[in-house]
TORKOL-4160 file (C-alpha; in steps of 0.2 Angstrom, whole numbers, padded with zeros to 4 digits, m for minus):
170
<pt num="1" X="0527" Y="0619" Z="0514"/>
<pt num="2" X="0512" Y="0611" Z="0512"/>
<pt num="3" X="0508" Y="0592" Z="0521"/>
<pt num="4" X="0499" Y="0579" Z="0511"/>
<pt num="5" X="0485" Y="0572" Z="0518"/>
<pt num="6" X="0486" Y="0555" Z="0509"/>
<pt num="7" X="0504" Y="0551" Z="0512"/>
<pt num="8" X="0509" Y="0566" Z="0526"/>
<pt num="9" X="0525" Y="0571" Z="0513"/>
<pt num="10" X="0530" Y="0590" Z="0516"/>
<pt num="11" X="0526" Y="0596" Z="0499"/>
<pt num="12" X="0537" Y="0612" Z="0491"/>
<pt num="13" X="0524" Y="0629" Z="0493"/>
<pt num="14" X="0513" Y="0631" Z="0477"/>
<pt num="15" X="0513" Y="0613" Z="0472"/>
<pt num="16" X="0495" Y="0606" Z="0466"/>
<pt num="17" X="0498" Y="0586" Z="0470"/>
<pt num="18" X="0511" Y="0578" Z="0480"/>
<pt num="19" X="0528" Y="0576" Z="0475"/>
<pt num="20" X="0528" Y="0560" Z="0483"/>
<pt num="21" X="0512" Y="0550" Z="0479"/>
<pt num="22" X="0503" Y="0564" Z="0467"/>
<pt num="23" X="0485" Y="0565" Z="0476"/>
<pt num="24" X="0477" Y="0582" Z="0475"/>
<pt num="25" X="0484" Y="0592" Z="0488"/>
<pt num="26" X="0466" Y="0601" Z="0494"/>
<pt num="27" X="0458" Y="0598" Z="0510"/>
<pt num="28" X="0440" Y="0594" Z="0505"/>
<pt num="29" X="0446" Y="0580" Z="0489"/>
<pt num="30" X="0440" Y="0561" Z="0497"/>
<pt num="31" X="0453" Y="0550" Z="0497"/>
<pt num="32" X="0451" Y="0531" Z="0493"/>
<pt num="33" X="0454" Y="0520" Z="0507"/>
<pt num="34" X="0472" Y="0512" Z="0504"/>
<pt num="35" X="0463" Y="0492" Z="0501"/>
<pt num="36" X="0456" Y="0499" Z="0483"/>
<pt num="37" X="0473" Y="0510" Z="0481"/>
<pt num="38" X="0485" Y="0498" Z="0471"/>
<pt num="39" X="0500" Y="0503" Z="0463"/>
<pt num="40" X="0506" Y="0494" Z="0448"/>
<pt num="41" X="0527" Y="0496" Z="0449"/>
<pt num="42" X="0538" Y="0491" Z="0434"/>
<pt num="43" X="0556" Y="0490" Z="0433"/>
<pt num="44" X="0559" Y="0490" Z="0452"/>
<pt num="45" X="0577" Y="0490" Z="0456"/>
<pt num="46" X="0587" Y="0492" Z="0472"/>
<pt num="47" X="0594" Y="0510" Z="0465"/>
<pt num="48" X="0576" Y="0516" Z="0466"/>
<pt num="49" X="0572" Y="0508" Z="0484"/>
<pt num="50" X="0587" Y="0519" Z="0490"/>
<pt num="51" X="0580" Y="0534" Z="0482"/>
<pt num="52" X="0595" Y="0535" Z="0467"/>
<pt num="53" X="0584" Y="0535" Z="0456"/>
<pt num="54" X="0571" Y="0545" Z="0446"/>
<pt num="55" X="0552" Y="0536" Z="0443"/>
<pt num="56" X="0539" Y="0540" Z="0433"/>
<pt num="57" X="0522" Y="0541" Z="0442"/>
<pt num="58" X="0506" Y="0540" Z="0429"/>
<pt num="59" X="0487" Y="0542" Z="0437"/>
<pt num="60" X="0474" Y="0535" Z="0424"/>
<pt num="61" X="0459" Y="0543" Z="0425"/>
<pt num="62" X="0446" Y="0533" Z="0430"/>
<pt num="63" X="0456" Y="0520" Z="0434"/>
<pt num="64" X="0460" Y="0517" Z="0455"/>
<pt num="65" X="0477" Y="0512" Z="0449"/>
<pt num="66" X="0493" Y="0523" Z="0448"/>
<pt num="67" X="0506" Y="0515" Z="0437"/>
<pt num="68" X="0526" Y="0521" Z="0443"/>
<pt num="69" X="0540" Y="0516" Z="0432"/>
<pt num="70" X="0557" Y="0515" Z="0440"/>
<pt num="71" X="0574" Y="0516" Z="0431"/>
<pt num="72" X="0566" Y="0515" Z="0415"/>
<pt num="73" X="0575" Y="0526" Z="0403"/>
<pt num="74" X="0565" Y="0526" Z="0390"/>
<pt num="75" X="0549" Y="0515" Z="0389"/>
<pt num="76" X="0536" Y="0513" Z="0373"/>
<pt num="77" X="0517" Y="0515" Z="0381"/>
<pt num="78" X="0504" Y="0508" Z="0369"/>
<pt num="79" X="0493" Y="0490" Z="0368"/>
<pt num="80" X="0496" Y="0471" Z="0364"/>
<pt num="81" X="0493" Y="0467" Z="0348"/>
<pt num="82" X="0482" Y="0452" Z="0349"/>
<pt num="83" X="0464" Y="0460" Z="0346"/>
<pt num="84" X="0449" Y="0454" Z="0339"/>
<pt num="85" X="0440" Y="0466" Z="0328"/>
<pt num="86" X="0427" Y="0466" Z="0317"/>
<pt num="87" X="0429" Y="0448" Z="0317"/>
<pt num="88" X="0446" Y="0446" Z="0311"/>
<pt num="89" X="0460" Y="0443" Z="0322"/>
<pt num="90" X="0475" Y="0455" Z="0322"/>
<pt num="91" X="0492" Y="0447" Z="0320"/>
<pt num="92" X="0502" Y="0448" Z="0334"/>
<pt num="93" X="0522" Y="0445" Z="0335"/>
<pt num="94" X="0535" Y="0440" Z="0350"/>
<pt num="95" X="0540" Y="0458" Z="0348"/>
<pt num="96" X="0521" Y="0467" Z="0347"/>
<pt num="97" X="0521" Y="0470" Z="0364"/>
<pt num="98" X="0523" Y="0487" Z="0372"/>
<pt num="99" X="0536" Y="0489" Z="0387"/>
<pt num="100" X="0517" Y="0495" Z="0396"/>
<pt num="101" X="0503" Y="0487" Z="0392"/>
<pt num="102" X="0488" Y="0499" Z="0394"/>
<pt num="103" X="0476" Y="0484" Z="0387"/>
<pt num="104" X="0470" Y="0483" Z="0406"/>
<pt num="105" X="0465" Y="0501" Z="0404"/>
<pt num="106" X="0453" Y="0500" Z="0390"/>
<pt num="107" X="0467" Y="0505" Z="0378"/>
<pt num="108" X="0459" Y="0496" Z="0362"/>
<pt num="109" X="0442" Y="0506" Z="0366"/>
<pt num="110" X="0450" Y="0521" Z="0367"/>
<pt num="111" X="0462" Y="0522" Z="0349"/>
<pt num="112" X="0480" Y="0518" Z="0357"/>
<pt num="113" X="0491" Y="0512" Z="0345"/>
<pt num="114" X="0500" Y="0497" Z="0349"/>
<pt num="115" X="0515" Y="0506" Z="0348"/>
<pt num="116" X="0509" Y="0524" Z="0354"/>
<pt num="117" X="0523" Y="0536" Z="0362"/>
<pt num="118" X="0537" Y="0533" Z="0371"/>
<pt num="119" X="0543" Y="0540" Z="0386"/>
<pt num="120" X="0559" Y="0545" Z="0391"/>
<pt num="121" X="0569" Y="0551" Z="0405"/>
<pt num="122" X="0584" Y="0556" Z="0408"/>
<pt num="123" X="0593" Y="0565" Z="0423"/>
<pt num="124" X="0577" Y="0568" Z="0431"/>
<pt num="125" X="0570" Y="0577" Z="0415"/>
<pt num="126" X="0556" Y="0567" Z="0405"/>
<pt num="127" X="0549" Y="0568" Z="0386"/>
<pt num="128" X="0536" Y="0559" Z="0377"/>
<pt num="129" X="0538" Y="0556" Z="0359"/>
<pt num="130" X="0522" Y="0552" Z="0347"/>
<pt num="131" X="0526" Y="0536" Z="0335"/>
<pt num="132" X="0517" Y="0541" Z="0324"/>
<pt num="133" X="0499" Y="0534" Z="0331"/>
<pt num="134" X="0485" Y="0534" Z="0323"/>
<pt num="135" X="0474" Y="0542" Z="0337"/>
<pt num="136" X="0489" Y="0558" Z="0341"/>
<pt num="137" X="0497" Y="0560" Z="0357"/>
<pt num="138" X="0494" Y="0577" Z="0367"/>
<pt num="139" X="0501" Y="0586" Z="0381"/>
<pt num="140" X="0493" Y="0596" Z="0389"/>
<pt num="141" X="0479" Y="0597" Z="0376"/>
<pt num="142" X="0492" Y="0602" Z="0363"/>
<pt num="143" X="0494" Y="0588" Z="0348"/>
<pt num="144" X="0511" Y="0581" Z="0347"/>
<pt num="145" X="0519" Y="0582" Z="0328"/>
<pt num="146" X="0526" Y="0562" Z="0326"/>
<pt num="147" X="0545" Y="0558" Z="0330"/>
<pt num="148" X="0545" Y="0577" Z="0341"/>
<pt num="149" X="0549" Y="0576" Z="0357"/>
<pt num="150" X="0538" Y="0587" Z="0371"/>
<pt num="151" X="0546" Y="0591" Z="0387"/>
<pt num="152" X="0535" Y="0586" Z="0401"/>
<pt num="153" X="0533" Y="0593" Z="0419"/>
<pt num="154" X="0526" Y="0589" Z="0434"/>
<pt num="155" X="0505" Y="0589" Z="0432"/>
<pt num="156" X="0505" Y="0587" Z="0412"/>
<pt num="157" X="0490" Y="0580" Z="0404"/>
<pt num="158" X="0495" Y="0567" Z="0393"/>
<pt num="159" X="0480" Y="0558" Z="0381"/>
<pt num="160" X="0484" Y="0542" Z="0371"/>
<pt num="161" X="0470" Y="0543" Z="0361"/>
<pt num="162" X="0456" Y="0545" Z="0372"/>
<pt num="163" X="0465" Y="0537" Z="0387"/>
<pt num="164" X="0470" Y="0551" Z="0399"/>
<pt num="165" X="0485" Y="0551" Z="0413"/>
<pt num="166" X="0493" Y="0562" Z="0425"/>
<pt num="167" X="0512" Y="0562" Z="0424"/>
<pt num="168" X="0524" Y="0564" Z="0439"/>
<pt num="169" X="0542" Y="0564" Z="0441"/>
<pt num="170" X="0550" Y="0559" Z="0456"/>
């Protein structure tokens, strides 16, 4: 077994990052104090403060905040539609918006679609599904064929367009 050092979880042997709060489970990686550590929690339910229920965990690089979604079955990840480009003004609809937001993320800069993937789980098992975006959807490096579901583990890569994230399940 091996102790975190962030959040002191006793981790299954082998594992890279912590099954609890997925920091990097090496000795000599700084942490961040806690004061710049925020987490941004969506769908928070009672189930999942009694530990019923699976979450999703998502670390943005180069972002000092981890996004973990609870009870959410399946959840479309992409941007608002309201940007200006070039300009213009995009459109934008009562139902445009995403269920997650990653605007705050720089998501316009880095070619998310407003509606990119969605992400699903269900009994503990999650997939990410490319709706077709413009910019692809990879795992792991690998570029996801539209409407194809990709199992996802523990530690997956996942790239929106350029915008990059660690996945967890929990």
């Amino acid at each position: 077994m091996t102790l975190c050092n962030h959040c002191s979880h006793d981790n299954r042997a082998g594992m890279m990052f912590c099954e609890e709060c997925g920091r990097e489970l090496r000795d000599d990686v700084p942490r961040a104090p806690l004061s710049t550590y925020r987490l941004v929690e969506i769908g928070r339910t009672d189930a999942a403060e009694d530990g019923k229920s699976a979450s999703i965990t998502l670390r943005l690089r180069g972002a000092a905040e981890t996004i973990i979604l609870y009870n959410m079955a399946r959840i479309v990840l992409g941007r608002e539609g309201k940007v200006a480009t070039k300009g213009r003004q995009d459109p934008v609809t009562p139902s445009s918006a995403p269920d997650l937001d990653l605007t705050p993320y720089g998501a316009v800069e880095k070619g998310v679609s407003r509606y990119h993937a969605t992400l699903e789980l269900e009994s503990g098992q999650a997939t990410l599904v490319d709706e077709h975006s413009a910019n692809g959807t990879f795992v792991n490096g690998q570029r996801l064929n539209p409407h194809k579901p990709m199992t996802l583990h523990n530690g997956d890569e996942i790239r929106l367009g350029s915008l990059v994230a660690t996945l967890f399940v929990t």
